[in-house]
C-alpha positions as CSV (number, residue, x, y, z in Angstrom):
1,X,68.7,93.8,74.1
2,X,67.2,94.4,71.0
3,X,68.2,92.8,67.3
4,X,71.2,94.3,65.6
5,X,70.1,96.7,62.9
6,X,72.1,94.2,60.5
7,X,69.1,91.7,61.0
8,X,71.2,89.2,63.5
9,X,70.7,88.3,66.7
10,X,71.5,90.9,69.5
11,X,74.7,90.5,71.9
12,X,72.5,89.4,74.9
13,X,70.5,87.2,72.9
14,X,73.6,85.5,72.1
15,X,75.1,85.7,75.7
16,X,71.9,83.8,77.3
17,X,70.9,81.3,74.5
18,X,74.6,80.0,73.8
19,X,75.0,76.6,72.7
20,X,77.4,76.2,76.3
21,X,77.6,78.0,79.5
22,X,78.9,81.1,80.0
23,X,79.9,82.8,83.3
24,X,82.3,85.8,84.4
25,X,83.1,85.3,88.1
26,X,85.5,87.6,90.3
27,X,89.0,85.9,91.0
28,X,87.1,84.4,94.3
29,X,84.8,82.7,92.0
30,X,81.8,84.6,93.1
31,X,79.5,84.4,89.8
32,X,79.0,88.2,88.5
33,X,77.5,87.1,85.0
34,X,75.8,83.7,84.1
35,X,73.7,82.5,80.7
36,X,70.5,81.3,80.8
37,X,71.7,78.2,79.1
38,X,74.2,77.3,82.7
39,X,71.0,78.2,84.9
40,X,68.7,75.8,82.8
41,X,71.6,72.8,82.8
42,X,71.5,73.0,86.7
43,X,67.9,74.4,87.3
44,X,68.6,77.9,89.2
45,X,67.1,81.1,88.3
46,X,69.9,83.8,87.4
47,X,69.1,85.7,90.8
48,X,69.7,82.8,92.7
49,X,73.4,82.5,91.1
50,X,74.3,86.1,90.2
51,X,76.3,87.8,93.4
52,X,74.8,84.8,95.8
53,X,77.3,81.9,94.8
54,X,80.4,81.2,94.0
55,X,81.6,79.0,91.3
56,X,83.1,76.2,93.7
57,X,79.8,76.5,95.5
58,X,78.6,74.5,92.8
59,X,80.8,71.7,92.9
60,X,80.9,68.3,94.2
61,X,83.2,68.0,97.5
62,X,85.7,66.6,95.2
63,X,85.7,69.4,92.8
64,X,85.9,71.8,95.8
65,X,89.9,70.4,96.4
66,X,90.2,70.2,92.8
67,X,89.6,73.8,92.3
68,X,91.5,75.1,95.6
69,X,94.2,73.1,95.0
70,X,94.4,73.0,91.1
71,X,92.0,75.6,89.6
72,X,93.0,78.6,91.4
73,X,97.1,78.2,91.2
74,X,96.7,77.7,87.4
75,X,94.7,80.0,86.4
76,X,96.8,82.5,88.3
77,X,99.8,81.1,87.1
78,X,99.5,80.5,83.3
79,X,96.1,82.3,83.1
80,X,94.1,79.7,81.7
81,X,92.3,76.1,82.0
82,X,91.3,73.8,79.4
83,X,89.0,70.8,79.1
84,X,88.8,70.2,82.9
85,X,85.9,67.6,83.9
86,X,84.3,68.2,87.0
87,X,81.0,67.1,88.6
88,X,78.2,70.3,89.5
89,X,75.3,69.4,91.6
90,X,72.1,70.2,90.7
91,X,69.4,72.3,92.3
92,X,67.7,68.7,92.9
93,X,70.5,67.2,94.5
94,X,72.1,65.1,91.4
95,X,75.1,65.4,89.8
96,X,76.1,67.0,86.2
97,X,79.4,66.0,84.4
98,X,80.3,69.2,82.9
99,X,83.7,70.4,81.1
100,X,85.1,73.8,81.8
101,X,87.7,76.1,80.5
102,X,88.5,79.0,81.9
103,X,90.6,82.3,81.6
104,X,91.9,85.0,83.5
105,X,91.8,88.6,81.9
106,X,92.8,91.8,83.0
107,X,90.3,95.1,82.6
108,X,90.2,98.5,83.8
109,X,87.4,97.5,85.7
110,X,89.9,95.0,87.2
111,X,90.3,91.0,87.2
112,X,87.8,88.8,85.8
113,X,87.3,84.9,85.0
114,X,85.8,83.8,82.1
115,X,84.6,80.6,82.0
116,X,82.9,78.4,79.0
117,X,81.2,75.5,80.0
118,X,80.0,72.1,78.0
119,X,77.3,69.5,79.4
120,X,79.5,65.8,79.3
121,X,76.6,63.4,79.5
122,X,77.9,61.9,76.7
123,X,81.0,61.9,76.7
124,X,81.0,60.7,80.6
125,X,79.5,57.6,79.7
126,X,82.0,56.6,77.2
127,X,84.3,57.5,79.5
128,X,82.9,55.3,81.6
129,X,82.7,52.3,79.5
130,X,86.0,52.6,78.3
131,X,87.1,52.7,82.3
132,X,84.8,49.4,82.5
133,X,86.2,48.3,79.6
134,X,89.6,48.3,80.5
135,X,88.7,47.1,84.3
136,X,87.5,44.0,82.4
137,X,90.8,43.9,80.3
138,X,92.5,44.1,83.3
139,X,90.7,41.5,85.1
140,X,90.5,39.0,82.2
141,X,94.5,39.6,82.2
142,X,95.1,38.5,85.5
143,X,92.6,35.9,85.0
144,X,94.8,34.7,81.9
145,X,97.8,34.7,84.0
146,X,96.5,33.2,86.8
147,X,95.3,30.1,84.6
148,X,99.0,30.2,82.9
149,X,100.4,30.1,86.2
150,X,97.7,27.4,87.4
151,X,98.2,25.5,83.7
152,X,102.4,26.0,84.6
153,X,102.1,24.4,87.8
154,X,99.4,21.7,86.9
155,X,102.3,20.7,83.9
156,X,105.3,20.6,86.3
157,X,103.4,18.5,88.7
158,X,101.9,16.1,86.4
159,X,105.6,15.2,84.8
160,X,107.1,14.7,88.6
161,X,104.2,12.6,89.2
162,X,104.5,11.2,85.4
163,X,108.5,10.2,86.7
164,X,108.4,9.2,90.0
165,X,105.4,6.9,88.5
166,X,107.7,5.7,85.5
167,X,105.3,7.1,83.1
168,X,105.5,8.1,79.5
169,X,103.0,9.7,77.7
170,X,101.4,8.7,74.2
171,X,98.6,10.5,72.2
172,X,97.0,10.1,69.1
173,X,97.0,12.8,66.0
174,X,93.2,14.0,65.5
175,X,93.7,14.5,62.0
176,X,95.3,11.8,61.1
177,X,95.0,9.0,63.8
178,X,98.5,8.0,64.0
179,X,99.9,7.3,67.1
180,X,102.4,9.2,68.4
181,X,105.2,9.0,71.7
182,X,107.1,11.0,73.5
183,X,111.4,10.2,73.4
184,X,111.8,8.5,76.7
185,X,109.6,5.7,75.3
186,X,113.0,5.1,72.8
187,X,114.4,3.4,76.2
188,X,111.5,0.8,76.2
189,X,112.7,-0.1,72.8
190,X,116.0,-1.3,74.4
191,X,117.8,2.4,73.7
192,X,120.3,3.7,75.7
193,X,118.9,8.0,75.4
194,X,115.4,9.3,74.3
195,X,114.9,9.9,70.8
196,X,112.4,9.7,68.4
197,X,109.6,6.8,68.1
198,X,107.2,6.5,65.0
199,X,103.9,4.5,65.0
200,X,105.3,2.1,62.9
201,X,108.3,1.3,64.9
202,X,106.6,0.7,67.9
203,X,104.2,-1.3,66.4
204,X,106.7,-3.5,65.0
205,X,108.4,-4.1,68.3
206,X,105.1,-5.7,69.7
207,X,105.4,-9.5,70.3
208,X,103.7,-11.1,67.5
209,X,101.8,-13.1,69.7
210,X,100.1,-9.8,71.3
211,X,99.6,-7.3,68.6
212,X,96.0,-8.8,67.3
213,X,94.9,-8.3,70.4
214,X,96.3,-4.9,71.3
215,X,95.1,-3.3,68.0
216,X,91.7,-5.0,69.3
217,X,92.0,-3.0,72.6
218,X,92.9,0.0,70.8
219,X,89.7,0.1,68.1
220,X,87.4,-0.2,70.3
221,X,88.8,2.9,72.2
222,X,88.9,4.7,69.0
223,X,85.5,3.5,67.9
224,X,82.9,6.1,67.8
225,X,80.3,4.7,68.8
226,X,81.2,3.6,72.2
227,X,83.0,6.9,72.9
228,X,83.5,6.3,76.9
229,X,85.6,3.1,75.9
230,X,89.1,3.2,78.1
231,X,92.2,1.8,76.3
232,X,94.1,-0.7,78.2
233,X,96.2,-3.6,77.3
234,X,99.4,-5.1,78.6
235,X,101.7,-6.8,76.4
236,X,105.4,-7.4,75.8
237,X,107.9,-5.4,73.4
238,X,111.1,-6.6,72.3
239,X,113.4,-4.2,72.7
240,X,116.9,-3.2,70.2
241,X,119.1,-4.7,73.4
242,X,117.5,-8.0,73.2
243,X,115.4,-7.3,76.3
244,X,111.6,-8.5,75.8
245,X,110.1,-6.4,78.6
246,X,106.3,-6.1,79.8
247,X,104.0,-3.1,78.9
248,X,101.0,-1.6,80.4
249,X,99.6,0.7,78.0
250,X,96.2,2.6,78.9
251,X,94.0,5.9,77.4
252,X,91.4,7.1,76.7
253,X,89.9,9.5,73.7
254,X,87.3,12.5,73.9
255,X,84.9,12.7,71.2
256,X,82.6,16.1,69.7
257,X,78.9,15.7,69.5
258,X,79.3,14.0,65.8
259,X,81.6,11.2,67.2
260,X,84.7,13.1,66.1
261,X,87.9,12.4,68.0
262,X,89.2,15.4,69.8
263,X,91.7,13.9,71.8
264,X,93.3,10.8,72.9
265,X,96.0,10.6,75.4
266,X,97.9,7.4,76.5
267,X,100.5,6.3,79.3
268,X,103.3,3.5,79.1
269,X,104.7,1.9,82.2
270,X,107.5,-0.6,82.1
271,X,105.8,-3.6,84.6
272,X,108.3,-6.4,83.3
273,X,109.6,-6.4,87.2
274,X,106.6,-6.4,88.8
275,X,105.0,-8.9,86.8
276,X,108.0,-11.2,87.3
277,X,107.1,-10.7,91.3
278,X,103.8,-11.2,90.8
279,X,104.2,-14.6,88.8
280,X,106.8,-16.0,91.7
281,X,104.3,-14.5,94.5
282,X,101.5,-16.3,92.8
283,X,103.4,-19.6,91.9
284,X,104.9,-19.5,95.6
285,X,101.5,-19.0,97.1
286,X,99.8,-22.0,95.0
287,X,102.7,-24.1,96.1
288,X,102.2,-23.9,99.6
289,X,98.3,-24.1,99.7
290,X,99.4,-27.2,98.1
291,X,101.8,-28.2,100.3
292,X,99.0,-27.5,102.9
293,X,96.8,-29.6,101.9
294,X,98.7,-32.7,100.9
295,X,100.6,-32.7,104.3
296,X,97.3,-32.3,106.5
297,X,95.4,-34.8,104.4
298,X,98.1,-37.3,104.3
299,X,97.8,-36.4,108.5
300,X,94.7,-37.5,109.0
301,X,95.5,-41.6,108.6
302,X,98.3,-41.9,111.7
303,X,95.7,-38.6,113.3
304,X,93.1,-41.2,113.2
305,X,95.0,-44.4,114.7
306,X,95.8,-42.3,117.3
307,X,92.2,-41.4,118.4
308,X,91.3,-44.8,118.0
309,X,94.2,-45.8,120.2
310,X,93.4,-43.4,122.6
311,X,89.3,-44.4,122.3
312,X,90.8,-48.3,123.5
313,X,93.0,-47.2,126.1
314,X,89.5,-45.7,127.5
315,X,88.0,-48.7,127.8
316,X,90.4,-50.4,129.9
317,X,90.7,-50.3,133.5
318,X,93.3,-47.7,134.4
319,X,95.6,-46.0,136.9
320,X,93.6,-42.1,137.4
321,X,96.9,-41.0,136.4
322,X,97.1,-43.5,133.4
323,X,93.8,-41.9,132.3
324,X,94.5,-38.5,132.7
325,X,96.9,-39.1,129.8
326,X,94.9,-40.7,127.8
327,X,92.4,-38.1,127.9
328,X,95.3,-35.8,127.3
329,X,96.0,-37.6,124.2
330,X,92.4,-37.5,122.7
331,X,91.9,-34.0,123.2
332,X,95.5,-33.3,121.7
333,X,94.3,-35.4,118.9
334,X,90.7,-33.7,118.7
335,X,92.1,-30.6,118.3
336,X,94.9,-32.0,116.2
337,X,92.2,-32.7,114.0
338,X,89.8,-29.6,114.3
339,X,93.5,-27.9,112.8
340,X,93.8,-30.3,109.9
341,X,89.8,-29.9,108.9
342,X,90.6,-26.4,108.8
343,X,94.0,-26.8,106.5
344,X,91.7,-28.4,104.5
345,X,89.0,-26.3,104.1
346,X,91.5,-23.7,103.9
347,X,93.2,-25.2,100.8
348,X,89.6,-26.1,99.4
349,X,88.4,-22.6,99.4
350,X,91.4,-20.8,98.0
351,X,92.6,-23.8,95.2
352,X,89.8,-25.4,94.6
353,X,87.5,-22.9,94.0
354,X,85.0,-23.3,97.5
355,X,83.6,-25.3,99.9
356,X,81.6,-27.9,98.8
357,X,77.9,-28.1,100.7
358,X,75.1,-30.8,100.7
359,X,72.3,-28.9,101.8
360,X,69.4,-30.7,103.2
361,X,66.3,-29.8,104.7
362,X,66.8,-29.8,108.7
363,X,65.5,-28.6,112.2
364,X,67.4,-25.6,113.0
365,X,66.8,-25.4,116.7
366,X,67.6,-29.4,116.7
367,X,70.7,-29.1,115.1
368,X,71.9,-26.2,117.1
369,X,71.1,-27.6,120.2
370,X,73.2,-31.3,119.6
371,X,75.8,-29.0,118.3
372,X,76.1,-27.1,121.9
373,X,75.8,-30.0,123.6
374,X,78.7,-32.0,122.2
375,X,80.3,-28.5,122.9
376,X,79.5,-28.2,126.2
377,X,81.5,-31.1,126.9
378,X,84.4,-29.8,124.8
379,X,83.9,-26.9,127.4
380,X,83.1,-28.4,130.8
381,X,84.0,-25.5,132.9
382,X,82.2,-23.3,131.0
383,X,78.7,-22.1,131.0
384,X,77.2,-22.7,127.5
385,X,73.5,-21.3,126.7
386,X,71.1,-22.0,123.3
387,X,68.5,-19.5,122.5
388,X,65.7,-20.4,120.4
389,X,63.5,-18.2,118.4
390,X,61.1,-18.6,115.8
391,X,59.4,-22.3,114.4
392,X,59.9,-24.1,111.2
393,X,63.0,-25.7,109.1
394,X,65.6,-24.5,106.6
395,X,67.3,-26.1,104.2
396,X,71.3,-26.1,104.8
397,X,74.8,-28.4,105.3
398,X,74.2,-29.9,109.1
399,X,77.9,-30.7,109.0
400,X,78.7,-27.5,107.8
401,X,76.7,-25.9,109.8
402,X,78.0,-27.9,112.9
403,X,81.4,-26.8,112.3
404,X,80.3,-23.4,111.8
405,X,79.1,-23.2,115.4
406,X,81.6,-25.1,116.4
407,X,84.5,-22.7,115.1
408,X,82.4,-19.5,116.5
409,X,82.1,-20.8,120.1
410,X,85.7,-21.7,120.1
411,X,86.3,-18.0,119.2
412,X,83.6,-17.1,122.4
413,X,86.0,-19.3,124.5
414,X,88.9,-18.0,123.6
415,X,88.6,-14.0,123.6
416,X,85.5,-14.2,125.8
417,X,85.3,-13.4,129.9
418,X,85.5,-16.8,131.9
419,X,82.9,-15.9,134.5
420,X,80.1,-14.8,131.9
421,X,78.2,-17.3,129.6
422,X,78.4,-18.3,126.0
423,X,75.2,-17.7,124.0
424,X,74.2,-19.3,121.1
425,X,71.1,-18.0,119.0
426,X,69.0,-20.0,116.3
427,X,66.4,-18.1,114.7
428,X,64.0,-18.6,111.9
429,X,62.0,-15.7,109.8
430,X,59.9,-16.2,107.0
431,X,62.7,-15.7,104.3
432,X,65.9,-16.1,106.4
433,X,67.3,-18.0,109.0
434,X,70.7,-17.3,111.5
435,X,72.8,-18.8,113.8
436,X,74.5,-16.0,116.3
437,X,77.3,-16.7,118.9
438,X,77.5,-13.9,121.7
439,X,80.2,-13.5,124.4
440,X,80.8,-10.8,127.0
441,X,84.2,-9.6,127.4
442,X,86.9,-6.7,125.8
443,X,85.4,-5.9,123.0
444,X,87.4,-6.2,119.1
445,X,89.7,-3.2,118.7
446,X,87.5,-1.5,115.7
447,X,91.4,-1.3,113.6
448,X,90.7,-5.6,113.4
449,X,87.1,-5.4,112.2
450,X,88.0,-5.1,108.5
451,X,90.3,-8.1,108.1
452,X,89.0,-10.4,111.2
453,X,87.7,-12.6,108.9
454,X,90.8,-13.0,106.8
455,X,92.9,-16.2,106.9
456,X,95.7,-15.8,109.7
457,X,94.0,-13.2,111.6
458,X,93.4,-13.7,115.3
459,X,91.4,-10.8,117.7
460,X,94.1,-10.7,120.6
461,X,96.5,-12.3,121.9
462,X,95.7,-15.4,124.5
463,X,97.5,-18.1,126.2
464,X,98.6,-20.9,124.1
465,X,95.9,-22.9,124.9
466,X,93.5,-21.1,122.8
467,X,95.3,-19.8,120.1
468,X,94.5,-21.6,116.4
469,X,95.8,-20.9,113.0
470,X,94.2,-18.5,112.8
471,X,91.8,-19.9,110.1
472,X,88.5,-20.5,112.1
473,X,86.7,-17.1,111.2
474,X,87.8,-17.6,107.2
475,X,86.1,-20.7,107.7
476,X,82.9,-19.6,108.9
477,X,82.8,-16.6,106.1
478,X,83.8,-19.1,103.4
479,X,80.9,-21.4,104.7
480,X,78.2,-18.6,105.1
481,X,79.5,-17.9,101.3
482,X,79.1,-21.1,100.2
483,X,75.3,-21.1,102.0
484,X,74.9,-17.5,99.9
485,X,74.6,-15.9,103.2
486,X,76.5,-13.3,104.9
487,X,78.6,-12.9,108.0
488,X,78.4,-9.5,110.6
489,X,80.1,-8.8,113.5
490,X,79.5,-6.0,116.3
491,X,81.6,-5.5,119.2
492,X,81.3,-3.3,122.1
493,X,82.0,-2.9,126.0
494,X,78.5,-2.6,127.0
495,X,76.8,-5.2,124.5
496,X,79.5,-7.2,123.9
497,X,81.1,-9.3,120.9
498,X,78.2,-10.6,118.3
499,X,78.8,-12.8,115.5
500,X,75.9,-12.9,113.2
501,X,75.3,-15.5,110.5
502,X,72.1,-14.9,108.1
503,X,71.0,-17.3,105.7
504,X,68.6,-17.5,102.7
505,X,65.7,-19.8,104.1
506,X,64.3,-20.6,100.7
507,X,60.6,-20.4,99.6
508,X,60.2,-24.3,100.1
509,X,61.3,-24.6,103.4
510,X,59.7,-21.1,104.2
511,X,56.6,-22.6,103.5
């Protein structure tokens, strides 16, 4: 259509170049008019549109229900639409946000739709983000009140765990570095209820005797430079009752990058009991070792009469009954005294600080072998082998060493089967030397393993005759200890029961 005669743009000019989309559709939505500026936004020709499609055509699946189920029934009910978003798909297959308003008019010619539509690229990305935008709101929300909930629960159990341990807490003020304690630590102070504690009050409640050293413990805990330093100190309070009681006091602080203190956080524990317990426990415990080895050294005078008694008796010519019992008595008094060297190596190793050793240079397999020998008669009606591997000497205590295989073949004899043999293993390497003692036989219930080389332990039960204090395997750890070397044990059904003792040869031997 031509230019108005005023100089302005013609009507159709202004129909098909619109800054929006413009269409007149029947009520169906079959499109009867269409701009150019709607054809260009979704890349049709106005032929392919005009008469050929419908207006829901157009939309997304989505849109379709929107417009059957909305669209239609509001427009013919209030006669109009406004601002409604839909998706349009392209000729190409993509989608085009686009906002639509829409009204319903009556002519002669009959009923029309009139619909104005706006390209929302722009506006359907903010729409977006905002949509993201709140999604991540939302999710940092619950996030937030997932930690609350997480930091709520963490709090509750920490102070049941902080009571049921007797616990109070203590921290220190960043700012100003004063100490500062919770109310319950009034009752440590000899208070009957909580209330409030200052620094100084607690500080002055310290036993004299302690506090040097407990303001030690704390400075270097608060000392910058050695910002890993844990606070702990015990020491005793006098409380407002006249109670002293004991204190265990520990923390720790957390320091920025500059050696700042961030934090510092502290426990008290009232251990006055338990250190009263421990004190009897250990005082009780010296006592008897003690008592242990005064008694079974002042045993071994009227032990030794008695062997030599027995050693006389021997001699003389005797009834076979009358020496029977005197061989009774000597092995009664052997092993009588095998008991006392133990209570006295017992005794030595846990008061007096270890075994004593006079190492020596000696012939390994020659010691060994006169040790299995005087065994073997210990043991007559059992069979009793030695194993020899390896050439050269060692340097170690030969009476040690003695009773050391002495106390493991006993063990052999004991737990070990009767019908199969006792083996005992010297061997020699060019840095190391061990003594082994092997029996066949139910194997060491793997629960025992840990502590069978603790002091009153024994592997299983057995008939009187071969039960012991139970001290021969401390022994024979506290003497590979005191020879630097180390003890192992492996028990099985198929292999067996293996102790293993490996010594340090020492280069001048070695060579």
């Amino acid at each position: 259509m031509p230019a108005a005669g005023n100089g302005l743009p013609g009507v159709q000019a202004l129909f098909d170049n619109a800054a929006c989309g413009l269409l007149l559709t029947r009520p169906d939505g079959t499109i009867l008019r269409v701009n150019q500026t709607f054809c260009e936004w979704l890349g049709y020709r106005q032929d392919e549109l005009l008469g050929q499609r419908r207006v829901q055509d157009l939309l997304t699946m989505g849109g379709r229900i929107f417009h059957q189920t909305h669209w239609a029934p509001l427009l013919q009910i209030q006669g109009s639409i406004a601002e409604v978003k839909l998706d349009v798909v392209h000729r190409a297959g993509h989608t085009v946000p686009l906002i639509l308003n829409a009204v319903r008019r009556e002519h002669p010619e009959g009923i029309f739709h009139e619909l104005a539509v706006a390209v929302a690229l722009d506006r359907h990305a903010y729409e977006r983000e905002l949509l993201n935008a709140r999604r991540h709101a939302e999710e940092l929300l619950a996030k937030q009140q997932q930690a609350q909930g997480a930091l709520a629960l963490a709090k509750a159990r920490l102070r049941l765990a902080l009571e049921s341990a007797h616990l109070l807490v203590w921290d220190v003020d960043p700012a100003t570095g004063e100490r500062r304690y919770e109310d319950g630590v009034a009752r440590l102070l000899g208070f009957d209820a909580p209330r409030a504690v200052g620094e100084r009050q607690y500080a002055d409640a310290i036993d004299t005797a302690d506090r040097e050293r407990e303001a030690l413990a704390f400075s270097q805990a608060t000392d910058p430079s050695r910002p890993h330093q844990v606070y702990g100190c015990v020491y005793r309070l006098a409380g407002a009752d006249g109670v002293q009681r004991t204190i265990s006091s520990s923390g720790q602080g957390f320091f920025d990058a500059n050696g700042k203190l961030l934090q510092f956080v502290g426990v008290l524990q009232d251990v006055t009991e338990l250190s009263r317990q421990r004190a009897a426990a250990e005082d009780r415990a010296l006592l008897a070792e003690q008592m242990v080895g005064i008694v079974s050294h002042d045993l071994r005078n009227p032990l030794s009469a008695i062997q030599m008694g027995a050693q006389l008796l021997a001699r003389r010519e005797l009834m076979p009954n009358q020496l029977r019992v005197v061989g009774h008595i000597a092995t009664a008094a052997n092993r009588a005294q095998r008991l006392i060297e133990d209570l006295l190596d017992f005794t030595l190793a846990r008061v007096g600080g270890g075994l004593r050793l006079t190492p020596a240079p000696i012939d390994l397999h020659q010691q060994v072998s006169d040790s299995v020998e005087e065994l073997a008669l210990t043991f007559p009606q059992r069979q009793l082998e030695h194993l020899r591997i390896g050439e050269g000497n060692c340097a170690a205590d030969a009476d040690r060493l003695a009773q050391l295989i002495g106390n493991l073949v006993a063990n052999a004899m004991a737990y070990g089967a009767a019908d199969r043999p006792v083996r005992v293993i010297s061997s020699i390497e060019a840095r190391t030397f061990a003594v082994a003692v092997h029996n066949c036989g139910v194997p060491v219930p793997p629960d025992l393993l840990p502590g069978l080389f603790d002091p009153m332990t024994r592997g299983a039960e057995v008939g009187s005759a071969g039960r012991s204090v139970g001290l021969g395997l401390f022994i024979v750890r506290e003497i590979a200890r005191a020879h630097q070397g180390e003890v192992d044990v492996t028990s099985s059904e198929r292999d067996g029961t293996t102790f293993t003792i490996r010594f340090p040869r020492g280069a001048d031997e070695a060579r």
